[in-house]
DRENMI-89197 format. One record per residue: residue in three letters; x, y, z of N, C-alpha, C in turn. Coordinates in steps of 0.02 Angstrom, whole numbers, plus 50000, padded with zeros to 5 digits. Example, Ala and Ser with C-alpha at 12.3 -4.5 7.8 and 13.67 -1.06 7.14 Angstrom:
! residues 2
ala506604971650390506154977550390506604983550390/ser506424988850354506844994750357506455000250394/
This chain:
! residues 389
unk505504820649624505104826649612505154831349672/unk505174837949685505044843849721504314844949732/unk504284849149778503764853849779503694857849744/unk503094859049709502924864949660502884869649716/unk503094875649714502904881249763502374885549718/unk502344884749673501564886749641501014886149697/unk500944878549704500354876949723500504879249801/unk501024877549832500864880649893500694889349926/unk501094891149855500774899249860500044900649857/unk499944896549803499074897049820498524894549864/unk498734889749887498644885049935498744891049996/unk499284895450016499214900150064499004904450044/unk498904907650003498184913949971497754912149998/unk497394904049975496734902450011496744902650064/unk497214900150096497104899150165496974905550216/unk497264910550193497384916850226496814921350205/unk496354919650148495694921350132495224918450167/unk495254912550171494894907750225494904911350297/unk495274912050315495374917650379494944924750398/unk495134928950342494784934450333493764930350341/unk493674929150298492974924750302492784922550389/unk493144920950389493084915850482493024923450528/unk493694927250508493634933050536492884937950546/unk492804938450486492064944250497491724941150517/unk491464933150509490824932350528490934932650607/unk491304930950636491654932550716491434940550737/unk491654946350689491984950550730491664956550691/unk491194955150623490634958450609490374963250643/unk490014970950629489514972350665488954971450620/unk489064969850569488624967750514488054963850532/unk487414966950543486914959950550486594957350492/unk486904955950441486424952350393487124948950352/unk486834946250286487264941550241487724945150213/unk488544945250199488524948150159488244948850072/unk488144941350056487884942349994487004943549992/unk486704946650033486094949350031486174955749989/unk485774956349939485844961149892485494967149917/unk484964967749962484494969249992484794973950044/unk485444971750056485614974850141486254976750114/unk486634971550090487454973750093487844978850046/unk488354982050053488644986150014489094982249977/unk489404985449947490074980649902490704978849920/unk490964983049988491364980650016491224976150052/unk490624972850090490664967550138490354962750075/unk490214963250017490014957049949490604956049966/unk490934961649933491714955749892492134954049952/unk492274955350016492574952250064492414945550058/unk491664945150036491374937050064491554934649991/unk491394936049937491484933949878492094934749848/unk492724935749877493454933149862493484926049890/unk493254923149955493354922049999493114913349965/unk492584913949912492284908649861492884905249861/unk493484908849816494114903849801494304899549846/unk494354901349897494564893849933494394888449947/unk493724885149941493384878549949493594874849875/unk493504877049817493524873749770494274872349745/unk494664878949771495554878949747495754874049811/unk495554873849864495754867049931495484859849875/unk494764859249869494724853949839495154851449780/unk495134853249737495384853549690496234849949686/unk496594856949708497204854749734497554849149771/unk496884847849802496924840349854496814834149806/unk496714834049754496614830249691497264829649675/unk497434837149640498174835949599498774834549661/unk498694836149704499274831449772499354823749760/unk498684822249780498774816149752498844812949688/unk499044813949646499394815049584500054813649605/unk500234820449627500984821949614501344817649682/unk501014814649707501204811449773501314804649751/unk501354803649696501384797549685502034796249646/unk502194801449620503074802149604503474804449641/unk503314810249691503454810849764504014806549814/unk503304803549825503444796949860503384792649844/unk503414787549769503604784149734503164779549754/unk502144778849764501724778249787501624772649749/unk501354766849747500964761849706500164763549728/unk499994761749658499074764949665499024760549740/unk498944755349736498804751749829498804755649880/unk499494757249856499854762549921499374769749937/unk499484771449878499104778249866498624778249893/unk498014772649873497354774449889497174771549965/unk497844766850015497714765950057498114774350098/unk498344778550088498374782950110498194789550108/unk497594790650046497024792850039496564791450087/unk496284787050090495754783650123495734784950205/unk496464782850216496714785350293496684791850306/unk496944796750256496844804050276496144806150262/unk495544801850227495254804650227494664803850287/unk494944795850316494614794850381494664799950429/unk495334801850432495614807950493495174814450481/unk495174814650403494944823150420494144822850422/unk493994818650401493124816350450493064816550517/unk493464813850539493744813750628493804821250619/unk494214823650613494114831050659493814834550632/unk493554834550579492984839150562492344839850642/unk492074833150623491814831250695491954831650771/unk492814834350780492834834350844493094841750861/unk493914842650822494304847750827493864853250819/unk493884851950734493474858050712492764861250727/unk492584856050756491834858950774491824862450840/unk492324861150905492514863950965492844870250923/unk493054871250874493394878250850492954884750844/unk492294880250815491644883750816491344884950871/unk491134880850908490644880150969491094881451029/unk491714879851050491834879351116491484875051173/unk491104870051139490954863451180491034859751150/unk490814853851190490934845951171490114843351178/unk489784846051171489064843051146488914841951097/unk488874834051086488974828051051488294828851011/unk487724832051054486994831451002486934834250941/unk487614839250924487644841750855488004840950822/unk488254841750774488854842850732488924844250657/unk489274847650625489424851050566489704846550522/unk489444847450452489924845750413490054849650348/unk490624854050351490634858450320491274854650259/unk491874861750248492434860150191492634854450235/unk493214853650278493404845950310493104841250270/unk492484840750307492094834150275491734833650215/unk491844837050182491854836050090492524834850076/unk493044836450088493934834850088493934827150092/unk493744824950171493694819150188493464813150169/unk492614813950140492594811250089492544811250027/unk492794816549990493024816449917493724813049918/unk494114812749984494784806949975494704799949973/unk494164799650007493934790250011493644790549941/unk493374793149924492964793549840493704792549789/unk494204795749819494604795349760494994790649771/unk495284786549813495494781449834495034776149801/unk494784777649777494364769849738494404772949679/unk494194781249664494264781749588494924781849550/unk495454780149583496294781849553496284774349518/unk496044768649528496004762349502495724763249427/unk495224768149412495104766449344495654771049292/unk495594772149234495794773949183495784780949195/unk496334785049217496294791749194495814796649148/unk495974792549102495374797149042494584795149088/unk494534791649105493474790149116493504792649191/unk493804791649226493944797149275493814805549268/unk494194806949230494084814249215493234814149180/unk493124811249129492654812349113491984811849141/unk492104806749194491694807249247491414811549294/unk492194816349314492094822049326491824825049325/unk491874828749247491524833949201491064832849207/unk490724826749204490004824849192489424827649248/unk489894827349290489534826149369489744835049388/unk490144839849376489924844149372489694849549330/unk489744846949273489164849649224488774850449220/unk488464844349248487634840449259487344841549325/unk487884842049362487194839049424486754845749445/unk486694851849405486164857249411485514855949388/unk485534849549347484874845949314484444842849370/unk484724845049417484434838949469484084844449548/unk484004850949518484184854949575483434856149603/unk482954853549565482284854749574482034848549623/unk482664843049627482384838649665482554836849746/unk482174836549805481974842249874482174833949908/unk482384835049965482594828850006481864825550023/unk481224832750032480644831950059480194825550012/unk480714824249953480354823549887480434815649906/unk480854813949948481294807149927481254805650020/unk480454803150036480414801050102480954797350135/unk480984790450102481564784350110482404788450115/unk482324790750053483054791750038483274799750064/unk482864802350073482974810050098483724811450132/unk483794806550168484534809650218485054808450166/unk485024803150124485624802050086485674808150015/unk484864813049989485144816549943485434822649979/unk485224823450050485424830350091486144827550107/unk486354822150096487264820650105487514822850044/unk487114821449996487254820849942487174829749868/unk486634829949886486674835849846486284842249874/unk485714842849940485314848749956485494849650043/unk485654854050051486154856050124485604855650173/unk485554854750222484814852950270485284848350315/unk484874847550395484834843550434484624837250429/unk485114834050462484914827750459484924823850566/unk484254821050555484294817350636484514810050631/unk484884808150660485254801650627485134798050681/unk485024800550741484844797450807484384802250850/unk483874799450871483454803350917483914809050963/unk483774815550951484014820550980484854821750962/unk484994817350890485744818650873485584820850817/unk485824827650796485814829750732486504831950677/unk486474831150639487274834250585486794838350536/unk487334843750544487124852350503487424848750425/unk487304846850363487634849050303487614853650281/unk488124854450272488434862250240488494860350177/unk488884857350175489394854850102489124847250082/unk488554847750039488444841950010488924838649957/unk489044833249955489674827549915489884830449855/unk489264830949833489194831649734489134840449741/unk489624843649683489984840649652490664840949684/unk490854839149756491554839749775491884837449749/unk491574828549767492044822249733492184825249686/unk491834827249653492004828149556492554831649562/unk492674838849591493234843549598493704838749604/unk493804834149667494564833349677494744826749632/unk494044824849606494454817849527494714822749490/unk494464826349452494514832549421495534836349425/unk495424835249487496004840349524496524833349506/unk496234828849518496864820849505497254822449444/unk496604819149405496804820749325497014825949294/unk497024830949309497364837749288498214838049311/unk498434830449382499104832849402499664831449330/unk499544828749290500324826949232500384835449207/unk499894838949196499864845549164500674849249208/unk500844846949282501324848749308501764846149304/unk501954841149269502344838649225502624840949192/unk502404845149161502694848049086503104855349086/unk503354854949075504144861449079503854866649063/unk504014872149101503484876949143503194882649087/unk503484885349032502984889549002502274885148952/unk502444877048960501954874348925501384873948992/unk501624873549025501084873049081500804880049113/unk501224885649066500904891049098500384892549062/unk500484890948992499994891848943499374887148939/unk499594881048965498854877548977498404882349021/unk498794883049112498214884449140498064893349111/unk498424896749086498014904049059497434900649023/unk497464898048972497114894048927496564890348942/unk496524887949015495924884949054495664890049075/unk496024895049123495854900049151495224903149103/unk495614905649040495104908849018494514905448967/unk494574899548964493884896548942493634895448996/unk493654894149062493304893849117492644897749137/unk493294906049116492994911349136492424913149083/unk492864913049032492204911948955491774910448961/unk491504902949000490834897148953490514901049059/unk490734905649095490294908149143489994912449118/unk490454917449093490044925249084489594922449016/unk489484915448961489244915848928488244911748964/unk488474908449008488144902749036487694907749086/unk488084912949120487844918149176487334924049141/unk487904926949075487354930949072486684928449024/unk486614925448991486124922948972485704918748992/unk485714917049070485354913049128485044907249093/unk485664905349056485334899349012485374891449091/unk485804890249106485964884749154486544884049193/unk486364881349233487344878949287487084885849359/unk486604888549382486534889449423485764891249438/unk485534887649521484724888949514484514897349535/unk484914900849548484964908649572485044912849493/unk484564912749454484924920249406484814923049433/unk485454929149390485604936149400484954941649384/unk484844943649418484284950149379484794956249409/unk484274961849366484454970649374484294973049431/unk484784977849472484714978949534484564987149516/unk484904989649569484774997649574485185003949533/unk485754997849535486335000749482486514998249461/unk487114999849421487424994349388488024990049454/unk488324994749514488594988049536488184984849550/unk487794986149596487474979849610487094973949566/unk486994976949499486884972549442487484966749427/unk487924970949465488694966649424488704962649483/unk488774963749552488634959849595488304952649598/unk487524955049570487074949849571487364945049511/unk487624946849459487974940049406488484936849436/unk488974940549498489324936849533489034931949581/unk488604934149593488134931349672487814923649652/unk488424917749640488214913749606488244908649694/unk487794901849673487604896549726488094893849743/unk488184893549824488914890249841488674882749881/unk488214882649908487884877749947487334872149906/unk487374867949873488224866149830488374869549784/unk489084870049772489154874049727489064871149647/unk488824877249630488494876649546489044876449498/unk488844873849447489184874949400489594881349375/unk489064885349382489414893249370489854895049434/unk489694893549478490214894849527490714890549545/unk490904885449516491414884249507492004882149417/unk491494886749383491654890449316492064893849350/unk491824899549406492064906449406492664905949459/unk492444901749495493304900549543493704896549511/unk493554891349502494354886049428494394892249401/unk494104896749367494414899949313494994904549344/unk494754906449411495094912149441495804908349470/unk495564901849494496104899849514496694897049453/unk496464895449397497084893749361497374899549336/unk497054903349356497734910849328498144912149375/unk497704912749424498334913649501498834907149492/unk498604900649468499324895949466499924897949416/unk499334901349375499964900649280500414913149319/unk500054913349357500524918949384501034919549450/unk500784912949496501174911549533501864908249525/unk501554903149471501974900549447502634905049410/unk503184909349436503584913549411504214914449453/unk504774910549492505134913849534505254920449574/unk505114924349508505024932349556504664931449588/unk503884929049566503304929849605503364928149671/unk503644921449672503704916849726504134918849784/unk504884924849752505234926549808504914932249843/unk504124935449827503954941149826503384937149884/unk503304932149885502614930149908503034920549973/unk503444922850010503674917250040503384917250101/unk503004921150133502494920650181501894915450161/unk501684917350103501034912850084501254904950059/unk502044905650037502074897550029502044894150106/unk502514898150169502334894650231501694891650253/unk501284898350235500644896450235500264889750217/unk500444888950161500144884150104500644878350131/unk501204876050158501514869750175501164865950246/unk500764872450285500514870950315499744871950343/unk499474868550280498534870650261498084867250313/unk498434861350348497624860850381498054860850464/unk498534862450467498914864350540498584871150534/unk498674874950497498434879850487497594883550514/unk497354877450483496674876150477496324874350574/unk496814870250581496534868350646496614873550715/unk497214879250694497124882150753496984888750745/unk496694889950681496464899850657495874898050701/unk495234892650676494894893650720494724894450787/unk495004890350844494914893250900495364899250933/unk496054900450880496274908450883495774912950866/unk495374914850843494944918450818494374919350857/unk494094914350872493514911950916493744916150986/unk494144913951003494634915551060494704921951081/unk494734925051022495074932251031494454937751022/unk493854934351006493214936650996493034935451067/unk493074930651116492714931251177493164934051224/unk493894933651197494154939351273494004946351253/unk493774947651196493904955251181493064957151195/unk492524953051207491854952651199491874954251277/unk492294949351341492494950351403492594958251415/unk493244958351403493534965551410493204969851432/unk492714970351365492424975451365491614977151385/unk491714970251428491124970851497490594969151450/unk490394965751411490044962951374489774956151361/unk489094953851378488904946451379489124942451327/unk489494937451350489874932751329489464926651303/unk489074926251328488714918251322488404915851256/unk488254921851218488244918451142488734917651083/unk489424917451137490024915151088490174907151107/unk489644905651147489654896751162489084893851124/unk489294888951070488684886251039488164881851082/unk487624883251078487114877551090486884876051046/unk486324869351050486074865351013485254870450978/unk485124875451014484764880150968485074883350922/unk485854887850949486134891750919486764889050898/unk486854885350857487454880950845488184885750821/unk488164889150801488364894750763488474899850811/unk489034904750833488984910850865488684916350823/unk487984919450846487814923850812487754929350838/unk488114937450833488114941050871487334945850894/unk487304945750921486434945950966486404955550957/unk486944959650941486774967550909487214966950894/unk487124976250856487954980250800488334978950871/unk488194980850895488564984650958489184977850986/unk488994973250971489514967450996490054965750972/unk490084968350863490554970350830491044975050809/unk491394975950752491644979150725491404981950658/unk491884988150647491844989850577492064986050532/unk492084986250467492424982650414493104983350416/unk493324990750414493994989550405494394989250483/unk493964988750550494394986050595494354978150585/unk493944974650553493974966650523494594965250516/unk494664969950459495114969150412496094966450459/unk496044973750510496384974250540496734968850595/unk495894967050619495934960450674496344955650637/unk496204955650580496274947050537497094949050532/unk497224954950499497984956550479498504953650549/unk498234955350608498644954050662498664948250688/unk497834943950679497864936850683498324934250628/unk498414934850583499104933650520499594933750558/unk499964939250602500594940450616500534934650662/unk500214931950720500244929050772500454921450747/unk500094919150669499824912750652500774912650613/unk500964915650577501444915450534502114911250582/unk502134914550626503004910450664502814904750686/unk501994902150711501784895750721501824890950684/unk501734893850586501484886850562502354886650522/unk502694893650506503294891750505503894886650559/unk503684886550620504064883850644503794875550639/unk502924875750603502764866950593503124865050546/unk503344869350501503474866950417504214868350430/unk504974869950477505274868550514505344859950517/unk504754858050559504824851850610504664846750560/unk504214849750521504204843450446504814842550419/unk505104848750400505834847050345506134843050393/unk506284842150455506864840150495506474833050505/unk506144830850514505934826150541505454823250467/unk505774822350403505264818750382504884812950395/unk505414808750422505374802250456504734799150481/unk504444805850504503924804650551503384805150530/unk502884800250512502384796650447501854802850492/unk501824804650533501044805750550500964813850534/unk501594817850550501754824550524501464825950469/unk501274821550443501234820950339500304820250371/unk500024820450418499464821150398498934828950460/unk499774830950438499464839150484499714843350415/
């Protein structure tokens, strides 16, 4: 089997959206959310709300890999799920170490994040045990678990004395103290990740199939995806605890039906990204496309090399330029109050479209780097550990 360059085209869309995201909240003069309906305009919404696609198209995709990795590299389930399991130990590991110095610029141990990484990390150990059962109850398991688990949204970690830390791992984002004066931020509660990347498993044979049947599946997902949202959304029947109400106008009306729950993400919001993302596969999927778009497959061959050094490029380039320009520096170092760099006035940022700009040039800088990783991979397959950058 080959590489689909489908998936790595999209795989570098996300990634390079992922960027932009990392970018503003850095380099913002913006002081509020962008999805605050209250404050924001529509260009800093949809900056942040393109930006949706990438957690669920990473998960996801990280499902159907392992799939296709198994004809690949001619994997026995054993094999497979002992090299699942291993990558998913690693990217727990640096979620916790790399990535969190990407954020903070220290090594103070009393905090730590667990954001996309560590839903990756362990939705791979999750699937390393789920590749043993039956394909079909697998998937359906899936579905189940993200269909459903919005039934459950009324119920508060505060609710569940004993068990509290395990539903805030599990389904409501909150702090957890795990050791006197040691705390972990959840970001990204489990459910419904796992589900995405079983989900993402069972969907890999669909790439199997000789390419206009597979283009027509995912249009065909795509747009029932997008269907059972706008039917589920606008009738605020279920699948997210945020309805939409009427704003001031109509964008911002249209806004607020977009302005669906990402922390965890809802049902409707990941209606509305699968949907978005299987069209971008069934349009990527096209040779023209692909000779039109060979920057973003580099991209995509190299997603979490990628991953590991936008952040402290970024970070980086926010405190020499914060320097420069004779400007206090010290709240681009996280502490254990301020875990997060949060810029302290307008005045410390940018406009939107110099954002825009910053990120375009952080692109140019990142591009001959991760091409020359995906270089050192082709030449050196040999080398087992390459395969887990």
């Amino acid at each position: 089997m080959h590489r689909l360059e489908s998936i790595d085209m999209l795989r570098g869309l996300v990634i390079v959206l992922m960027a932009l995201d990392h970018t503003r909240h850095f380099f913002t003069s913006a002081m509020f959310s962008p999805t605050d309906l209250n404050q924001t305009t529509p260009a800093y919404f949809l900056t942040r709300w393109i930006t949706h696609l990438c957690a669920p198209t990473f998960v996801f995709l990280a499902g159907t890999g392992a799939f296709l990795s198994t004809g690949r590299r001619l994997l026995s389930p054993d094999q497979l799920a002992g090299y699942l399991a291993s990558r998913g130990i690693w990217l727990i590991i640096l979620e916790l170490t790399l990535v969190r110095f990407g954020w903070t610029f220290n090594w103070d141990f009393h905090y730590f994040f667990a954001q996309v990484i560590w839903a990756l990390g362990w939705s791979l150990l999750a699937l390393a045990a789920l590749i043993f059962l039956p394909r079909r109850i697998t998937a359906w398991l899936a579905l189940a678990v993200i269909a459903g688990h919005n039934a459950f949204d009324g119920v508060r970690s505060e609710d569940l004395p004993e068990w509290g830390w395990l539903w805030t791992v599990l389904h409501a984002p909150g702090k957890i103290e795990f050791l006197p004066g040691y705390r972990i931020y959840i970001s990204y509660p489990l459910i419904p990740w796992v589900a995405v990347m079983a989900a993402g498993y069972c969907f890999g044979p669909v790439f199997l199939r000789e390419d206009a049947r597979r283009r027509r599946i995912l249009l065909l997902l795509g747009g029932a995806c997008l269907g059972l949202f706008l039917l589920l959304r606008l009738t605020n029947l279920y699948g997210d605890p945020k309805p939409w109400t009427f704003q001031k106008n109509w964008v911002f009306t249209l806004l607020s039906v977009l302005n669906c729950t990402k922390y965890p993400p809802s049902l409707l919001y990941l209606l509305m990204t699968l949907g978005m993302m299987f069209f971008c596969l069934a349009v990527f999927d096209q040779g023209r496309i692909q000779r039109m778009g060979r920057p973003l497959i580099v991209f995509g061959k190299a997603p979490l090399f990628f991953y590991l050094i936008h952040l402290p490029l970024i970070h980086g380039a926010m405190l020499a330029a914060t320097r420069l320009r004779g400007l206090p520096a010290e709240w681009l170092i996280g502490t254990a109050h301020a875990p997060f760099p949060k810029l302290p006035a307008p005045e410390f940022g940018y406009s939107l479209p110099a954002v825009y700009a910053i990120w375009l040039g952080l692109l140019l800088l990142l591009y001959p780097v991760c091409y020359g990783f995906v270089e050192i991979k082709r030449k050196f397959r040999h080398i087992v550990w390459l395969t887990y950058l």
